[in-house]
C-alpha positions in Angstrom: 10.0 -106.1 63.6 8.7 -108.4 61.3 7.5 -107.6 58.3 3.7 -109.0 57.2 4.0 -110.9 53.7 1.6 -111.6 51.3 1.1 -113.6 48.0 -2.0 -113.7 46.0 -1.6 -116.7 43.5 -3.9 -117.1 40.4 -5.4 -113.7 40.3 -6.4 -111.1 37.5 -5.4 -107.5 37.9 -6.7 -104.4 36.4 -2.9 -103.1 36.0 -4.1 -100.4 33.5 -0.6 -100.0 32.2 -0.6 -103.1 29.3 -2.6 -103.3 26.2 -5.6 -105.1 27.9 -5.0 -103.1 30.8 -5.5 -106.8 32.9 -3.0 -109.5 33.8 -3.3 -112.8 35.4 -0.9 -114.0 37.6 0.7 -112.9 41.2 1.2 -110.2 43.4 3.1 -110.0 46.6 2.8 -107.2 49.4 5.3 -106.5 51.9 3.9 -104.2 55.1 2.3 -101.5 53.1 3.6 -102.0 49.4 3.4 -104.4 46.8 6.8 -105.0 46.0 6.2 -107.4 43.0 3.4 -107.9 40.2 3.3 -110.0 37.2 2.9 -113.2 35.1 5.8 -115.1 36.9 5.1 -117.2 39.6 7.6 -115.0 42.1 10.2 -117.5 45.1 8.5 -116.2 48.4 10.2 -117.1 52.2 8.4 -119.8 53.8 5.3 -118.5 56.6 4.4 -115.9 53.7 0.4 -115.8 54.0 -0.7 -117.0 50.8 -4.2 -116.3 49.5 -5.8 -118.0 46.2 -7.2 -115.3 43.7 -9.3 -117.6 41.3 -12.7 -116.2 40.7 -11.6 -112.6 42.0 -10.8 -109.7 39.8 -8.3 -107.4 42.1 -8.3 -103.4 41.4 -6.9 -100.1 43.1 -9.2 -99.0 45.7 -11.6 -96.5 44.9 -10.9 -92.8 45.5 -13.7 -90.8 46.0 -12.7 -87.1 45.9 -15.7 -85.5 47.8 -18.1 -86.0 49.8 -19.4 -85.1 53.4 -19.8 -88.4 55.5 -22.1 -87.0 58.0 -24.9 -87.0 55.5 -25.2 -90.1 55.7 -28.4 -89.2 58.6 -30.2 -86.9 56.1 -30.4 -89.7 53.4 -33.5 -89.5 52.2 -34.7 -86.9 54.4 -35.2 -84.0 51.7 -34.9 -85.9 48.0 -36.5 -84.5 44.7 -35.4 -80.5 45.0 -33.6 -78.0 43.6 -30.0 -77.5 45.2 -30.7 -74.1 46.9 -33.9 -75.0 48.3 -32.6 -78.6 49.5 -29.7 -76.8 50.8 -31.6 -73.9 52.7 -34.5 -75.5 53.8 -34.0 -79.1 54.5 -30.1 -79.4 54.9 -29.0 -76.4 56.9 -31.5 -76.2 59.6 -30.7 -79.4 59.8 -26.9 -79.5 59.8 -27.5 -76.4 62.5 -28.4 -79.2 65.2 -25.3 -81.4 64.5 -23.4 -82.5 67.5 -20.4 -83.5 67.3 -21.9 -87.5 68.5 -23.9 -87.0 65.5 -21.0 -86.1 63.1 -19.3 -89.6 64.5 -21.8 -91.8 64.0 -23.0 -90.2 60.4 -19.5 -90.4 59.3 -19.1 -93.8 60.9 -21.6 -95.1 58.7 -20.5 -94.2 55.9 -17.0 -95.3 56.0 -18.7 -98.8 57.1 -20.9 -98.5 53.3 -17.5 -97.0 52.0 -15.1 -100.1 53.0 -17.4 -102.6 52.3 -18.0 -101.0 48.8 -14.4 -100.9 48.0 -13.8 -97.4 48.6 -10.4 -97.3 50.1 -9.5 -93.1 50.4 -12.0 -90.1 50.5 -12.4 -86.6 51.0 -14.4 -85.2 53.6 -15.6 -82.3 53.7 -17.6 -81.0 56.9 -17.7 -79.5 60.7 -16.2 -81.5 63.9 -13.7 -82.5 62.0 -11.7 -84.3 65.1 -14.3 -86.8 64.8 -14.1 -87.8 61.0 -10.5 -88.1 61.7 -10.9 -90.3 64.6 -13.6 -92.8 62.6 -10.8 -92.6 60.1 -7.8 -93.8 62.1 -9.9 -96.3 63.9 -11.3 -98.2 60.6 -8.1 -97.7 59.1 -9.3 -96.4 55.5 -7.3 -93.5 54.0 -8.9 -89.9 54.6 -8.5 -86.7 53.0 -9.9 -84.6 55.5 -10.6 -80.6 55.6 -12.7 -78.7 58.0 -15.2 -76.9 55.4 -16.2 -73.5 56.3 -19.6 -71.5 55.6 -18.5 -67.9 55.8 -22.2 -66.3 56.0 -21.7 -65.1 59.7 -20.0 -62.4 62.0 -16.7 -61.7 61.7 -16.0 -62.6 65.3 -17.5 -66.6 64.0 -15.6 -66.5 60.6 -12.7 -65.9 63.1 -13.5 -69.0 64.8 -13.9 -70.8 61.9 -10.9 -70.5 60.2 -8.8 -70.8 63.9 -10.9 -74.3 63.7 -9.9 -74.9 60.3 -6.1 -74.5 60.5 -5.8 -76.0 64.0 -7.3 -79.2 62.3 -5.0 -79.2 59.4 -1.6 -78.6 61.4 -3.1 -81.3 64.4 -4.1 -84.1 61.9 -1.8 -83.8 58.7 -0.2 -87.3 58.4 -1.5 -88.9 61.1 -2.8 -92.7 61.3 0.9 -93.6 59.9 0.2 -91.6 57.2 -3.3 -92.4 56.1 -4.1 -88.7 57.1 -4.1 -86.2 54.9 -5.7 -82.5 55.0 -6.4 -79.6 53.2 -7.7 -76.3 53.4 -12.2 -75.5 52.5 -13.8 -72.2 52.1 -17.0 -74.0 51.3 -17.9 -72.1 48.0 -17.5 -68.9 46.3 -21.2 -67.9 47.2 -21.3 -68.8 50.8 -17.7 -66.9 51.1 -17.4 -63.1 50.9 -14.2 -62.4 49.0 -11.8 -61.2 51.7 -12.3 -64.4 53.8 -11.4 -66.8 51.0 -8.0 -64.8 50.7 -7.4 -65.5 54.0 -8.1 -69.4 53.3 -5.6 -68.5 50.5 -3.3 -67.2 52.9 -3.4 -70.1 55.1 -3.0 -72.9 52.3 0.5 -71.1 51.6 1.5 -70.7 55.3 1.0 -74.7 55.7 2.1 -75.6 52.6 -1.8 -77.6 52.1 -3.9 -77.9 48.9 -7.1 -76.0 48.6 -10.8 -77.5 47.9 -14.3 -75.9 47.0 -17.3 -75.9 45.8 -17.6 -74.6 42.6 -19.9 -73.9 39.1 -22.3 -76.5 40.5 -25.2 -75.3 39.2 -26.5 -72.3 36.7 -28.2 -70.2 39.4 -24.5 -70.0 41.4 -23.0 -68.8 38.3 -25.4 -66.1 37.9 -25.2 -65.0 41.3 -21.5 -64.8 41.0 -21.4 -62.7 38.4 -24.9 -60.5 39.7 -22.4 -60.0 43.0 -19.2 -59.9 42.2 -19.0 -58.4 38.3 -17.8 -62.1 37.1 -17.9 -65.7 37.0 -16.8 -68.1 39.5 -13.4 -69.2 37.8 -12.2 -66.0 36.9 -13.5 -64.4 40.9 -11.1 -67.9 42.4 -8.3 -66.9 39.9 -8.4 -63.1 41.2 -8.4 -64.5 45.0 -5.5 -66.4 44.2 -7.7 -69.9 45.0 -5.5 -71.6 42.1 -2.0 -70.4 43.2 -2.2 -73.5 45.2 -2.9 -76.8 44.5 -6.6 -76.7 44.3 -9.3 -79.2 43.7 -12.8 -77.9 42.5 -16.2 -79.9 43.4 -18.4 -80.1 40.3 -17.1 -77.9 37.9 -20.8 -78.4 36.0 -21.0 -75.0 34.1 -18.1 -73.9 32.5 -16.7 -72.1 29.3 -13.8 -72.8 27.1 -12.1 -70.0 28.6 -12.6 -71.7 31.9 -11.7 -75.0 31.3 -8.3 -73.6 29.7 -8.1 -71.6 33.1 -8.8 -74.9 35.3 -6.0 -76.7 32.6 -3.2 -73.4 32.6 -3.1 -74.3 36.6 -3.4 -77.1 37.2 -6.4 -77.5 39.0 -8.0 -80.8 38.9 -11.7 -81.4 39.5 -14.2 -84.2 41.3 -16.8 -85.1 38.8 -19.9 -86.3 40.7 -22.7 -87.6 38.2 -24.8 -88.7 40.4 -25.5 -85.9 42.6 -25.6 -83.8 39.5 -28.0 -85.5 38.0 -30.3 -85.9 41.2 -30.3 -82.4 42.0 -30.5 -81.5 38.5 -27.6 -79.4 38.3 -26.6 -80.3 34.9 -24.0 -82.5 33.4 -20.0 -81.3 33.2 -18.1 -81.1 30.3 -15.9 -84.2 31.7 -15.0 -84.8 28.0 -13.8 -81.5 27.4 -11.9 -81.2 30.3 -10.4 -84.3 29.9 -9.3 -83.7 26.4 -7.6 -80.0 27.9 -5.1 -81.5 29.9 -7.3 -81.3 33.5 -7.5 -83.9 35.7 -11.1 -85.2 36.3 -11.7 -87.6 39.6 -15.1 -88.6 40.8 -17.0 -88.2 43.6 -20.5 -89.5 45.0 -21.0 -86.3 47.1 -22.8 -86.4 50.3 -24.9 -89.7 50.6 -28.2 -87.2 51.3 -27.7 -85.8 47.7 -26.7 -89.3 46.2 -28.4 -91.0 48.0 -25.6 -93.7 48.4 -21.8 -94.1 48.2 -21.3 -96.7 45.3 -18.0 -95.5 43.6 -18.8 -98.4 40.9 -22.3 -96.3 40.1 -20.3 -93.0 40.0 -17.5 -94.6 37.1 -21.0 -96.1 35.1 -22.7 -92.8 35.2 -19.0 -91.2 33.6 -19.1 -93.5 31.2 -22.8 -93.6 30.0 -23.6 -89.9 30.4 -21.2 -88.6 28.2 -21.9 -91.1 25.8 -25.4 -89.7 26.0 -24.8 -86.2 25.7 -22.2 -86.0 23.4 -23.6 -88.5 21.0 -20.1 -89.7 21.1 -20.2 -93.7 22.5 -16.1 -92.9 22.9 -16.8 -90.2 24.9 -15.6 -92.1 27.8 -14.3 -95.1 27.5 -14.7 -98.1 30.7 -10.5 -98.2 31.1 -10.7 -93.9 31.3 -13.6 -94.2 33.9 -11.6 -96.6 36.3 -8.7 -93.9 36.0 -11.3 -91.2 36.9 -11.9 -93.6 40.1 -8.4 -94.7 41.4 -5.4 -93.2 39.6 -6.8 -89.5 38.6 -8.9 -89.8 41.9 -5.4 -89.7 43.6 -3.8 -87.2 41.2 -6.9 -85.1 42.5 -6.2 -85.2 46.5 -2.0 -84.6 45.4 -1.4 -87.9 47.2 1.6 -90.0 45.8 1.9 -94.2 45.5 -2.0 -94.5 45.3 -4.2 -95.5 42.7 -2.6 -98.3 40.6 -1.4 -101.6 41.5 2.4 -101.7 40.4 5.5 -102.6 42.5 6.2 -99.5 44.8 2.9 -98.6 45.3 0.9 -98.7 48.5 -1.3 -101.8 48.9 -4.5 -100.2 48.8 -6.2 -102.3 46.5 -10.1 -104.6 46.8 -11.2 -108.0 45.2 -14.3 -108.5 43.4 -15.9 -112.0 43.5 -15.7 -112.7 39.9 -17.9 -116.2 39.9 -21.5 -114.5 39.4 -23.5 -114.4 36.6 -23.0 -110.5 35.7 -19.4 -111.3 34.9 -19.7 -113.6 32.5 -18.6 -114.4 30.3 -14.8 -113.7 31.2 -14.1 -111.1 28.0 -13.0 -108.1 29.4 -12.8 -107.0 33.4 -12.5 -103.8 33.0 -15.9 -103.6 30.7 -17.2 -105.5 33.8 -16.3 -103.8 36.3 -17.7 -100.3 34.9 -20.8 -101.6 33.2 -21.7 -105.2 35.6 -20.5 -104.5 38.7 -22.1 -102.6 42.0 -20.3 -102.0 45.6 -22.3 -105.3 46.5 -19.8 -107.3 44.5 -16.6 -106.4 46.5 -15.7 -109.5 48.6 -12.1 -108.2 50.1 -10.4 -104.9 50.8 -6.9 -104.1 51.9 -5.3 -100.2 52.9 -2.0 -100.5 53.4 -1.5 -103.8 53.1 -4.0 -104.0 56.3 -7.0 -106.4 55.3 -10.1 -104.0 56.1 -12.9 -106.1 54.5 -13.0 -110.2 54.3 -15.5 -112.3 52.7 -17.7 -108.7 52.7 -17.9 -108.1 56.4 -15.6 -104.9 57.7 -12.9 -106.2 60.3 -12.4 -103.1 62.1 -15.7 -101.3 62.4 -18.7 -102.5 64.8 -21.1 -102.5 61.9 -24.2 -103.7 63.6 -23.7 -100.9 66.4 -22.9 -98.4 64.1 -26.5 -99.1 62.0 -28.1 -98.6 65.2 -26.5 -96.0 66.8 -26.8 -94.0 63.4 -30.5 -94.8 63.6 -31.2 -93.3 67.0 -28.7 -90.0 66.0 -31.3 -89.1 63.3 -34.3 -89.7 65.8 -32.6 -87.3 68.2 -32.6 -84.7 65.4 -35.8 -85.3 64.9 -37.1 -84.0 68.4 -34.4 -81.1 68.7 
């Protein structure tokens, strides 16, 4: 079969491996790799698609390392609340009337806002699974996908759950050529009793699968934790043996020196997400500390109905100012560090390998932002630009596996116009249930 070529002539490129961490010049993609970047115009064969990079600033697709897709139909529906009352009272009872049509056309809408904002992999959290996975495949973005699991039930539906759970990991682990990935979700430590996360435990070693939680979000939780269970959530996940796998934590707001060296002694790497944080007034993590102890720190928006949207360029600003802010440090986090946090530690986060940088070798996930606008200039330094100027609004192409996804800002794959309206008439349905 022959292979798809590629050339992009003229372009700048956040290579994040230099001195400036940019270069201007040409990269070529073969299939689903870029096989050469650099300053040298390269010889290409003759029929190679060629595409002009002037005005565009090309970077790694964003990672966004959790989030729950479905939301998307509750944006807006309970804003302005505390996390437990939001979750209990306006989330849930919500969640409870889910079908698994809803779960489509929820997460179907936000892969469409995801794409065309240049997020090119994600987690997902959440329940019918089968259908996130299918919305995946078909718009061809790269998924991290786990069934997440509420434990607060009989043992005969825990049982269920977790049967659910692992059938969905073994039935959709590298699927889509690959694009598929999945782990393994007790939801959180306080919606978990203790013998059924050692059973996710259990499961995770049995598949060979990372784990993912919720965890530390917010002061209350901690409390709870250590009210029920005689300690705090760290050490009560280290006990269960949650971080004798390759684990990835959600949040990770409140946490002690003792903890982070914890988090840092295993390895365990956690998704920062400032935004939802800071809208549900959870409180801001010690990202700089973390960072500074060896742990790898991704971001994440969260679910677009605790967000309320799913801008991975708003998620690297808030990194970058909010610690500045806190710490009184303006070093805190610097712009390069916050494009890490949202491509090449995103990736380090979901344990997938030849993602998150643009260098020969690696996949050809990567997105263009139309450079020729007033917020970027002048033309000093992209990478200040495209943490502190740019929005999801300025991403013009996108490409996941060296398959172009996005062109001149409209999605190539997804039915965008039925999606808006098929999403619209799912939430009215919940309405009336």
């Amino acid at each position: 079969m022959k292979k798809r070529k590629m050339i992009i002539k003229n372009g700048t490129f956040a290579v994040m491996q230099n001195q400036k961490n940019v270069l201007r010049g040409y990269m070529v993609v073969e299939d689903d790799l870029i096989t050469y970047i650099g300053e040298q115009e390269p010889q290409v064969e003759e029929g190679t698609e060629v595409i002009d990079g002037t005005h565009l600033f090309f970077l790694p697709g964003l990672i966004n390392t959790h989030g729950h897709t479905a939301m998307s139909l509750l944006r807006g529906y309970g804003d302005d609340l505390v996390l437990q009352v939001w979750l209990q009272e306006k989330m849930w009872p919500m969640e409870g009337k889910f079908t698994a049509d809803d779960v489509y056309w929820g997460t179907s809408l936000s892969v469409v806002e995801m794409l065309k904002g240049g997020t090119t992999t994600f987690l997902d959290m959440y329940d019918h699974m089968d259908q996130v996975a299918s919305v995946t495949e078909q718009s061809g973005i790269r998924g991290v996908l786990t069934r997440g699991v509420i434990g607060l039930c009989p043992p005969d539906v825990q049982r269920h759950k977790l049967e659910e759970a692992t059938a969905f990991a073994k039935n959709w682990h590298g699927k889509a050529n690959g694009r598929i990935t999945t782990m393994i979700s007790p939801h959180a430590p306080y919606t978990c009793p203790p013998d059924y996360i050692e059973k996710f435990v259990q499961i995770a070693h049995e598949l060979d699968l990372p784990l993912h939680t919720h965890m530390s979000e917010t002061a209350a939780e901690v409390e709870q934790n250590v009210k029920d269970y005689g300690e705090r959530p760290v050490a009560h996940l280290l006990r269960l043996g949650v971080f004798s796998r390759p684990a990835l934590v959600a949040h990770g707001v409140h946490l002690t020196d003792e903890e982070i060296e914890i988090l840092a002694a295993h390895n365990v790497a956690v998704s920062h997400n400032p935004g939802s944080n800071l809208k549900l007034a959870s409180g801001v993590a010690r990202v700089p500390e973390l960072l500074k102890a060896g742990v790898t720190v991704s971001l994440g928006t969260d679910g677009p109905a605790s967000n309320n949207n799913l801008d991975m360029f708003e998620e690297m600003r808030l990194a970058a100012l909010i610690h500045k802010g806190v710490s009184g440090d303006p070093t805190a986090i610097p712009a390069a560090e916050a494009l890490r946090m949202g491509t090449e530690y995103g990736a380090k986060s979901l344990f997938l390998e030849g993602v998150g940088t643009l260098a020969a070798g690696m996949k050809a996930d990567f997105i263009a932002l139309n450079t020729d606008q007033a917020h970027f200039l002048p033309h000093t330094d992209f990478i200040s630009h495209a943490v502190y100027s740019a929005s999801a609004k300025d991403v013009e192409h996108v490409w996941v596996d060296g398959k172009q996804l996005v062109k001149n800002g409209a999605c190539l794959t997804l039915d965008e116009e039925k999606i808006r309206r098929e999403a619209q008439g799912a939430f009215e349905r919940l309405l009336t249930r």
